[in-house]
N, C-alpha and C positions, 0 to 999 in steps of 0.2 A: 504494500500500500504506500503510493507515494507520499501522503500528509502525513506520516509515523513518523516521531523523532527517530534521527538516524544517528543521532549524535549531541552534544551536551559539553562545554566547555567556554574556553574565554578569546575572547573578543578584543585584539589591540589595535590601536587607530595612533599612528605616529607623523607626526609633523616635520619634516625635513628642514632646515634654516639653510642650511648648503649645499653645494655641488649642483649636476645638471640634469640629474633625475628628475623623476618622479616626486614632487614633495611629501606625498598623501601613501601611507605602506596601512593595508589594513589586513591582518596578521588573526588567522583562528587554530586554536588550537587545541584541538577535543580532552577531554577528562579519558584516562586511562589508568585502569587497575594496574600495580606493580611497580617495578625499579625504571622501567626504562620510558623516556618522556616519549608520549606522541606526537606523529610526525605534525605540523603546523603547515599551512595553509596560506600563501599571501597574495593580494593585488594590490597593484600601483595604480593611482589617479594624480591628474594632476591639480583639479579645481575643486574645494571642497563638495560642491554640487555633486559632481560625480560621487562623493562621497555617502554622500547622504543619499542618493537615490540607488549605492548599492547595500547601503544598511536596510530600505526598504525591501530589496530584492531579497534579500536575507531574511525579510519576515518581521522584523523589529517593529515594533507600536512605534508611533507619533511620539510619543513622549521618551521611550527608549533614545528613540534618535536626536530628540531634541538634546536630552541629558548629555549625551555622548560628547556631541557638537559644545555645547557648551564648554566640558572639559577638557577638550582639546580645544578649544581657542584661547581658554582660561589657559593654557599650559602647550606644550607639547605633543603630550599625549593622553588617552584617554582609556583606560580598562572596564569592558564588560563583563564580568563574569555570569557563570552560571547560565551561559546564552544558549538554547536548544534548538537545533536547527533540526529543519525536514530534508529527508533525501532529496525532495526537489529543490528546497533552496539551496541545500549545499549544491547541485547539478547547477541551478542555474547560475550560481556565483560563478563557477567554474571552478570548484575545490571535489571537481570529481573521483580525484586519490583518494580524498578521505571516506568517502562511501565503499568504496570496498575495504576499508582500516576498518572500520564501523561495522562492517557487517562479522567480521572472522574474530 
């Protein structure tokens, strides 16, 4: 069923000041039993917009994304934990690796 959490973990949203990247890196990275950290997950944006409308993509409430946005403007960066994605949003984010980590 694609609307089934497929996965559950934190959510990093990082603000670049330098070089010629990407400024915007939003970084997920699932909750995993055991010693060895799960794999993580990232896209580059370059305009906060893009940001925001891939935190929607991802399923996050209005206020979720408001909060987010705020604390990374307030700062650098901004941490969600505790954030449960669906197989389809993680598919349509493009963090299609982690769906098969999720499933085994």
């Amino acid at each position: 069923m694609a609307s089934a959490i497929a996965s559950e973990g934190t959510l990093r949203i990082h603000r670049s000041i330098a070089g010629t990247s990407a400024p915007f890196r939003v970084t997920y990275q699932a909750y995993q039993d055991g010693d060895e950290p799960a794999p993580a997950a990232e896209r580059a944006f370059y305009h906060l917009q893009e940001v925001r409308q891939f935190l929607h993509v991802l399923g996050l409430t209005a206020e979720y994304i408001r909060d987010a946005l705020r604390e990374l403007t307030a700062g650098r960066s901004a941490f969600l934990t505790n954030i449960a994605l669906t197989e389809k949003a993680i598919k349509n984010a493009g963090f299609g690796s982690l769906v098969t980590v999720a499933k085994s």
